[in-house]
GUTI-255742 format. One record per residue (C-alpha): residue number from 1; residue in one letter; x, y, z. Coordinates in Angstrom, 3 decimals. Each point is the difference from the previous one (the first is absolute). Example, Ala and Ser with C-alpha at 12.3 -4.5 7.8 and 13.67 -1.06 7.14 Angstrom:
# GUTI-255742
1;a;12.300;-4.500;7.800
2;s;1.370;3.440;-0.660
This chain:
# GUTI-255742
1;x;0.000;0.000;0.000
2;x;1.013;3.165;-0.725
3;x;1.561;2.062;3.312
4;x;-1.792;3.052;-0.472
5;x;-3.424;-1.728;-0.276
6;x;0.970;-1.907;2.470
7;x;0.286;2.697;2.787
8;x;-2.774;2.046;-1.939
9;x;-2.539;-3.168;0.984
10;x;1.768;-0.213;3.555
11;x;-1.087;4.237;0.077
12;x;-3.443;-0.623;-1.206
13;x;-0.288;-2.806;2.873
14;x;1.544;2.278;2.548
15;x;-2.661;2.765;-0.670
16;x;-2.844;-1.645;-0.303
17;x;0.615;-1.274;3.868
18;x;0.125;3.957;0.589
19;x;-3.884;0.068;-0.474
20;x;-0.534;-2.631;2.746
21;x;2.546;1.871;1.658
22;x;-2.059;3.627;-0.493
23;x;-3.041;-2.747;1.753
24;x;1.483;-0.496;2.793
25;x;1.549;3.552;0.379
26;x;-3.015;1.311;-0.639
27;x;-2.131;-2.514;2.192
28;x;2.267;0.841;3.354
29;x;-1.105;4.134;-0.646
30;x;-3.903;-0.950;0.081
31;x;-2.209;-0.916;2.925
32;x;0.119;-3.704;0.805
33;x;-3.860;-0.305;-1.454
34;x;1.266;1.173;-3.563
35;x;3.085;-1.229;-0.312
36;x;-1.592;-3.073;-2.489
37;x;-1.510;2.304;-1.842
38;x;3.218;2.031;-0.841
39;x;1.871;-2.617;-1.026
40;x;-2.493;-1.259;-2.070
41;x;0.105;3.525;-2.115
42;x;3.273;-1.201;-0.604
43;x;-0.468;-3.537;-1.018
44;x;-2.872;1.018;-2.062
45;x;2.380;2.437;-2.104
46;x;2.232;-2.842;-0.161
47;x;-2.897;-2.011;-1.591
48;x;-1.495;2.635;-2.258
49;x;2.959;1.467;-1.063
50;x;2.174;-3.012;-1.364
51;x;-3.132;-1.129;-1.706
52;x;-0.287;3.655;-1.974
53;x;3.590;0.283;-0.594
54;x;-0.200;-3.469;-2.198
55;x;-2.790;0.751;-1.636
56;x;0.634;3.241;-1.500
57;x;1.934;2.132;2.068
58;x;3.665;-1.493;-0.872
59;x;-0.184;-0.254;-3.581
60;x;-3.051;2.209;-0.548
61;x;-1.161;3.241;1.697
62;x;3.702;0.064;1.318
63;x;1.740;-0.557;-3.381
64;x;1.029;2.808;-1.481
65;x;1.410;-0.214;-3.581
66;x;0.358;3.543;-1.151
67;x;1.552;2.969;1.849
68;x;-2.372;2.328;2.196
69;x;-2.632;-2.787;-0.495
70;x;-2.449;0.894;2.985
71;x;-1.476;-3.689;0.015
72;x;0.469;-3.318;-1.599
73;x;-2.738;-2.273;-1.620
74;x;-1.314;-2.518;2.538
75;x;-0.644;-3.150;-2.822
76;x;3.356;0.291;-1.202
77;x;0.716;-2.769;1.717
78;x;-2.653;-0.913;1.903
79;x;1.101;-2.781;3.080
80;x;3.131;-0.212;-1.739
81;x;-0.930;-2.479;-2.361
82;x;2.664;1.489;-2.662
83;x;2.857;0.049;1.966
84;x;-0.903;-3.477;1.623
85;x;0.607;-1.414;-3.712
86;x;3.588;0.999;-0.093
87;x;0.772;-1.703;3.773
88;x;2.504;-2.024;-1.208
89;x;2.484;2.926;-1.554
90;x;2.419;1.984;2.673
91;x;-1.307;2.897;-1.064
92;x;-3.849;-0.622;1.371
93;x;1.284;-1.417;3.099
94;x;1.729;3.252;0.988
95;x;-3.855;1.423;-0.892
96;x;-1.468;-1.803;2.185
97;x;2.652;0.521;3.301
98;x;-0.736;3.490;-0.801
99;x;-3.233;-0.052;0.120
100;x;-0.310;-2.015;3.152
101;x;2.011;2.784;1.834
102;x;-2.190;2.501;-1.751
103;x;-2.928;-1.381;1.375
104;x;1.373;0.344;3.688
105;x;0.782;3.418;-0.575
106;x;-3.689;0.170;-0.885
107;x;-1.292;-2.078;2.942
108;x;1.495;2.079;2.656
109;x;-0.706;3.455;-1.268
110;x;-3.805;-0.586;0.266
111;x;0.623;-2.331;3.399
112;x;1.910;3.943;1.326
113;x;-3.344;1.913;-0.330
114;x;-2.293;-2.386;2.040
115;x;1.749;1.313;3.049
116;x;-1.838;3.065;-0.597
117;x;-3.416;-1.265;0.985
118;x;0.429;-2.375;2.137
119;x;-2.489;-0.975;2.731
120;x;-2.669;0.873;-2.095
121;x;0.222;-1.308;-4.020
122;x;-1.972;-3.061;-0.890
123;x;1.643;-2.555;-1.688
124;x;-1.498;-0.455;-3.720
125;x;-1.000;3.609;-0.833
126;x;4.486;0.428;0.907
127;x;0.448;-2.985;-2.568
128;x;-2.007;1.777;-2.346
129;x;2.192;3.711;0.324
130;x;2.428;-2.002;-0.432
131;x;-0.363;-1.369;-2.743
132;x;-0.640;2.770;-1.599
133;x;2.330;2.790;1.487
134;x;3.017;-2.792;-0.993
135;x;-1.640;0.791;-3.528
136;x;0.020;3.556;-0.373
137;x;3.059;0.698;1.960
138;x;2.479;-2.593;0.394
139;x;0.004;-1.863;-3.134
140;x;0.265;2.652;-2.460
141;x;2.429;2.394;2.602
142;x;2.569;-2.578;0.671
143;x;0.576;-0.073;-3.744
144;x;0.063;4.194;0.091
145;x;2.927;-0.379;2.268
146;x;1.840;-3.377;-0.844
147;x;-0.871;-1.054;-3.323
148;x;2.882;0.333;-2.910
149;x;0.986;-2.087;-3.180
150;x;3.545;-0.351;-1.784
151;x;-0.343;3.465;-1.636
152;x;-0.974;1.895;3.568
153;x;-2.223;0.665;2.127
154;x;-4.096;-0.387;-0.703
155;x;-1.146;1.518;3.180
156;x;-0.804;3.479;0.117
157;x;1.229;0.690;3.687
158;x;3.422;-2.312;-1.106
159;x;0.398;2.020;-2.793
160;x;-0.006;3.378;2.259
161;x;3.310;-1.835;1.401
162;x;-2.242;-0.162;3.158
163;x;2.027;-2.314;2.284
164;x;-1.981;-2.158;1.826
165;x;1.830;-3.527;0.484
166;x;-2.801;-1.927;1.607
167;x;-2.860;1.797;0.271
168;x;-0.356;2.788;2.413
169;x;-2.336;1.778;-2.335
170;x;-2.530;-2.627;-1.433
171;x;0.392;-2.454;3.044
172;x;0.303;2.451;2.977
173;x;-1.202;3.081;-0.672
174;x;-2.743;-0.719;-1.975
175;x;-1.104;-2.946;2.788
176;x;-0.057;2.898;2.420
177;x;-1.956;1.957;-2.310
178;x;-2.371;-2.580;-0.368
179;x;-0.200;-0.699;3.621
180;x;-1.150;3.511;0.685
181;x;-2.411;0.126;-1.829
182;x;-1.783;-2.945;0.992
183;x;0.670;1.446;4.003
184;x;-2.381;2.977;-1.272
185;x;-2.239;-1.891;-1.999
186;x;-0.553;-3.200;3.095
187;x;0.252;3.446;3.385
188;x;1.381;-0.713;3.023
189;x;-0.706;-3.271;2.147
190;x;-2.225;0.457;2.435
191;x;2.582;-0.966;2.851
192;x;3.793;0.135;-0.053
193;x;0.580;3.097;-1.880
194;x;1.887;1.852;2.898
195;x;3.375;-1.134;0.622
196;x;-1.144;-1.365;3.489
197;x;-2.178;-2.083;-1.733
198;x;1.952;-1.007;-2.666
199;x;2.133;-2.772;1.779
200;x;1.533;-2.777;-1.817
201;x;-1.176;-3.275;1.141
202;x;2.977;-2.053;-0.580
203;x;3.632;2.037;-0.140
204;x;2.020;-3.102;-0.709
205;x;-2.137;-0.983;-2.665
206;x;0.704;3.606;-1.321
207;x;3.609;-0.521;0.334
208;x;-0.167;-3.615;-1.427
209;x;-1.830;1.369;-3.508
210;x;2.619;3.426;0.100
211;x;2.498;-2.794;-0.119
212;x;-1.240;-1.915;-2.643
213;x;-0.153;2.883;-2.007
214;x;3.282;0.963;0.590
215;x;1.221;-3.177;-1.229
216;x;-2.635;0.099;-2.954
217;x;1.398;3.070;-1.352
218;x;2.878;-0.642;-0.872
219;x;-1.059;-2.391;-2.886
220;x;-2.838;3.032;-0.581
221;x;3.277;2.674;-0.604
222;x;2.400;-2.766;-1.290
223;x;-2.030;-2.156;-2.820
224;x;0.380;1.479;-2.920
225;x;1.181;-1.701;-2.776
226;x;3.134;0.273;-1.003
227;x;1.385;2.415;2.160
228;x;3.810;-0.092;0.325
229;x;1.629;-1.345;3.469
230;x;1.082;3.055;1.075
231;x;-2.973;2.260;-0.569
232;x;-1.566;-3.153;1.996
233;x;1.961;0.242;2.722
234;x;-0.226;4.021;0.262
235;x;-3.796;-0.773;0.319
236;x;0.086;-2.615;2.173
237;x;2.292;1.863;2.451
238;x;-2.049;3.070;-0.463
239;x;-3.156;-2.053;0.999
240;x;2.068;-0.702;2.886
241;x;0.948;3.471;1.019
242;x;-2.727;2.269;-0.294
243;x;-3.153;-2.234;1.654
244;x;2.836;0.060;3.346
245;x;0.715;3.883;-0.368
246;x;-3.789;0.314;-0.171
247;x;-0.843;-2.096;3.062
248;x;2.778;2.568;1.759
249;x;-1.966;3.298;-1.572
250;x;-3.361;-1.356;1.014
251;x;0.818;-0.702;3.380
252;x;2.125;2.869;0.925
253;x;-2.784;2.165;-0.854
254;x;-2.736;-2.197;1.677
255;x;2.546;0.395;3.008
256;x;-0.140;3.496;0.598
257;x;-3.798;0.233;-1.569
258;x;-1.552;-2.481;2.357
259;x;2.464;-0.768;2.814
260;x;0.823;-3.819;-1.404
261;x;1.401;-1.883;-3.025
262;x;-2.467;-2.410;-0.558
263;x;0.201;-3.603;-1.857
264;x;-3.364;1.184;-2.174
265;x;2.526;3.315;-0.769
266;x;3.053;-2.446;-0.970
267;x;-2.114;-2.165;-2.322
268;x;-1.874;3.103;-1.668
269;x;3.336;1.852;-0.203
270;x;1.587;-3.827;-1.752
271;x;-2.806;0.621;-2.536
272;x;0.083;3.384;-0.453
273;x;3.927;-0.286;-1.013
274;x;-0.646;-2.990;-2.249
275;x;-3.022;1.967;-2.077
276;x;2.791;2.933;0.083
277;x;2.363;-1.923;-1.213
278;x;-1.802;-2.213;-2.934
279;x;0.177;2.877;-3.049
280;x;4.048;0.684;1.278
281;x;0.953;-3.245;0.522
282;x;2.161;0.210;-3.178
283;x;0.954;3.365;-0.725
284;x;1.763;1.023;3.789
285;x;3.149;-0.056;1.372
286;x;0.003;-1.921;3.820
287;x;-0.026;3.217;2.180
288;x;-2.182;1.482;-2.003
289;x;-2.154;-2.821;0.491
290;x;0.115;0.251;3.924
291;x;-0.732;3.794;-0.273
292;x;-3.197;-0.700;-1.966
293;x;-1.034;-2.255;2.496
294;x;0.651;2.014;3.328
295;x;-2.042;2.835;-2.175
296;x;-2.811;-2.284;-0.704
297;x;-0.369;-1.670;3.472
298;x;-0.234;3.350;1.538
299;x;-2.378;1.542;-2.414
300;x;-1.814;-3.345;0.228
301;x;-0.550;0.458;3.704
302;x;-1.896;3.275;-0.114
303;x;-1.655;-0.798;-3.614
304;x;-2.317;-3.043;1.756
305;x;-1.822;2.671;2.570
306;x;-1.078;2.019;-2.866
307;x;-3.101;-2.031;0.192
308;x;-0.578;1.257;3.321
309;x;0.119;3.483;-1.040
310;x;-1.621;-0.471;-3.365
311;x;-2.868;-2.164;0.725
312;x;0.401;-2.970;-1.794
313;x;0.089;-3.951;1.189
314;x;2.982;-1.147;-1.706
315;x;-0.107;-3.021;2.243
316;x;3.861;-1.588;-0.018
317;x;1.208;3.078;-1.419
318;x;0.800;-0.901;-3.483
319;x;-0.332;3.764;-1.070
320;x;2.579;1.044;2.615
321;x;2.197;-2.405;-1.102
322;x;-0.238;-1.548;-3.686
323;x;-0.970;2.969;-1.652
324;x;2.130;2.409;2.316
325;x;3.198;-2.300;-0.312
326;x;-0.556;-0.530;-3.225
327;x;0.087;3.499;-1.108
328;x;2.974;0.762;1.841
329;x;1.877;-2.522;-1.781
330;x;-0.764;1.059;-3.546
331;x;0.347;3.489;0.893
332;x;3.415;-0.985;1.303
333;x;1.274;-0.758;-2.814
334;x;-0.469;2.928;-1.516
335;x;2.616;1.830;2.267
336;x;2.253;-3.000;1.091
337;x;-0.046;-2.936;-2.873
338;x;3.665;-1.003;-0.601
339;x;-0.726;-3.148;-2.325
340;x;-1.590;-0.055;-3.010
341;x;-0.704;3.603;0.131
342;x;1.093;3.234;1.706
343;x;-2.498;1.838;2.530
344;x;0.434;3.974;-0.012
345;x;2.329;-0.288;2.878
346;x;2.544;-2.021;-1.639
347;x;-0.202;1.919;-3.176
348;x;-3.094;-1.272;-1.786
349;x;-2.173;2.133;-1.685
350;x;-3.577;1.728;1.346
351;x;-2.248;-1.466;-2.837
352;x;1.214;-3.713;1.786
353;x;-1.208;1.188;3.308
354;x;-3.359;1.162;-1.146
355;x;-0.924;-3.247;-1.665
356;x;0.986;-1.710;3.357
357;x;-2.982;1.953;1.495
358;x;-2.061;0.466;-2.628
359;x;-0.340;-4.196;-1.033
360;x;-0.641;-0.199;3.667
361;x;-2.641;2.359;-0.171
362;x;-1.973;-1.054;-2.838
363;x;-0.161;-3.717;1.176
364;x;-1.063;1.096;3.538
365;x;-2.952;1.974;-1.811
366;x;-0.948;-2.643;-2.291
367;x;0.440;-2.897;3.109
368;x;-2.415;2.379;2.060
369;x;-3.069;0.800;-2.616
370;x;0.020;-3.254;-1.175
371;x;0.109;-1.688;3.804
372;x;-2.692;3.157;1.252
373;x;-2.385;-0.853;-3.419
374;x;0.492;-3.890;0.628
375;x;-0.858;-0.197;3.847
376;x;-2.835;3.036;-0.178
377;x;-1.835;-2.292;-2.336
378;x;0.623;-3.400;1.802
379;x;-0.982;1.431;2.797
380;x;-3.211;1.939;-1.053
381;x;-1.146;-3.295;-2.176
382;x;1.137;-3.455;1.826
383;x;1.510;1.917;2.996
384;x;3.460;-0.144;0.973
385;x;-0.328;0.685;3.814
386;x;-0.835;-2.325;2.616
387;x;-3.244;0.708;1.305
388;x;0.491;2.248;3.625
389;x;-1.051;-2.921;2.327
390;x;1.761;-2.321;-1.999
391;x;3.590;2.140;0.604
392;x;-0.818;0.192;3.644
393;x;-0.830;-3.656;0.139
394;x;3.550;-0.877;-1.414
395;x;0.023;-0.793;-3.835
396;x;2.175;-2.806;-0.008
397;x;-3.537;-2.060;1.551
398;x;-2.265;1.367;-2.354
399;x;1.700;0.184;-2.838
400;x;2.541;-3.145;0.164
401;x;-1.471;-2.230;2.308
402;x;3.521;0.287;1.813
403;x;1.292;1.746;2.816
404;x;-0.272;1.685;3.562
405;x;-3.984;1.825;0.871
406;x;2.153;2.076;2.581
407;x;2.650;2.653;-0.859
């Protein structure tokens, strides 16, 4: 077997155990009579997701062929029955590895947003936002930043010489987007909003799925194709150094916030570096690397209590931290990118800097109408909120058959 296809499958394994991983990180923030229901959210993107992706997002609505091409055609290859025919030939079976780490990319940008309504989403009307959020957004924007053929690139953020390695704009930023606007469409729970209320039920379970992700990501920043060992190495090392400079930022300013570095604060700050850290993997030098994550940590830290002030029930703070974090990463770039292109502080020109916030822009507007437009009509036709007594009840009974009645 070829090597790189080799470790590009062992990548697509290692982050498709970061959505059960996002579960169980997610299930130790909720209250012990929702924490089945969360990870279910999860699961269920896992299930709806890979399904989509095969049958036309891969080769269809994500297949671009021209350059600037907006969207692909969905029955160009419909369930990959094309591609299956030519299974035998080297060339396919590189296809198909990437489109089995494609498809995790996919899985655990929708799994991100559930953590945005938790406590209170019902299980099928999320499958079915799902479904078709990961159509309008996902599919057709992780070929606007990624996609590229032998004579350059075919996606119109790629061909602004955006740099955005693996997906701080389309995965992170536009997950965040997406998860706002579902908090404002689904309103506040009606109990745990305050931060006294808000209690994780489980901390080690929180610290068992930040770890998981840790691990997970660095086949998420390290899987590409073809990649060169020592551009490999600079990411993996960077994936390294920035998640443990943003634990330090996050709880340094938790420390003199609130009086105490908390575990909840070192596995939030973990995430926050790795989201920080997923567009730059490639394109930073080491210290660098560790500056971006002290910077995101700390900004981090204050950017999840926005909701407090604000007024909206972003429930595991995925606002706060995906869409904040990843924003700060691609927006790094533009001042400190050493590799593969030259931020303005290291002599790069302006017109590279505003593409690195104007990409980001555009995808977190797009991610947002099409989440707000998606979830306003789910929720005014089938309903997308648990009914009141149902929340209070605990969901995970009602809705799952599974779990505690007490919280």
């Amino acid at each position: 077997m070829d090597l790189d296809l080799a470790w590009q499958l062992l990548c697509a394994a290692l982050v498709i155990f970061m959505t059960p991983g996002l579960a169980f990180f997610y299930g130790g923030l909720v209250k012990s009579k929702s924490v089945v229901s969360m990870m279910m959210l999860s699961f269920g993107s896992m299930m709806i997701v890979t399904i989509l992706w095969v049958l036309y997002g891969a080769s269809g609505i994500g297949a671009i062929s021209e350059p600037n091409q907006l969207v692909g055609n969905p029955f160009q290859d419909f369930g990959l029955t094309e591609l299956m025919s030519g299974i035998g030939e080297g060339e396919a079976g590189n296809a198909f590895g990437g489109i089995a780490f494609g498809a995790s990319f996919a899985i655990i940008t929708v799994a991100l947003i559930s953590g945005a309504v938790a406590d209170r989403a019902r299980f099928w009307p999320w499958i079915l936002f799902a479904g078709i959020w990961v159509t309008l957004v996902y599919f057709p924007g992780q070929a606007w930043v990624w996609a590229f053929d032998d004579e350059g690139p075919l996606g119109w953020i790629l061909g602004k010489g955006v740099l955005d390695w693996a997906g701080g704009t389309i995965v992170h930023q536009a997950a965040g987007a997406a998860a706002l606007a579902l908090a404002l469409v689904l309103g506040r729970r009606k109990a745990g909003f305050s931060k006294e209320e808000a209690q994780p039920h489980n901390v080690p379970l929180v610290l068992i799925g930040a770890s998981i992700l840790w691990f997970g990501w660095f086949g998420f920043n390290t899987g590409v194709y073809g990649a060169d060992l020592g551009q490999t190495s600079l990411i993996f090392l960077n994936t390294l150094i920035t998640p443990a400079a943003a634990m330090l930022g996050f709880l340094v300013v938790e420390q003199l916030k609130d009086g105490k570095a908390t575990a909840v604060g070192a596995a939030s700050g973990i995430v926050a570096g790795l989201v920080a850290i997923t567009p730059a993997c490639a394109h930073l030098d080491p210290v660098w690397a560790l500056l971006l994550g002290v910077i995101a940590g700390a900004v981090c830290c204050f950017a999840i209590d926005l909701k407090y002030v604000l007024g909206y029930d972003d429930t595991l703070d995925v606002v706060g931290i995906h869409l904040v974090a990843g924003f700060i990463g691609c927006v790094y770039l533009g001042f400190f990118a050493t590799v593969g292109g030259e931020g303005v502080l290291m002599g790069g020109d302006f017109e590279f800097l505003f593409w690195q916030v104007a990409s980001s822009l555009i995808v977190i507007a797009w991610a947002f109408v099409v989440a707000f437009a998606v979830g306003w009509a789910i929720e005014k036709t089938v309903g997308f909120r648990a009914k009141e007594e149902d929340e209070l009840a605990g969901i995970d009974q009602v809705l799952h058959g599974d779990g505690y009645a007490i919280n």
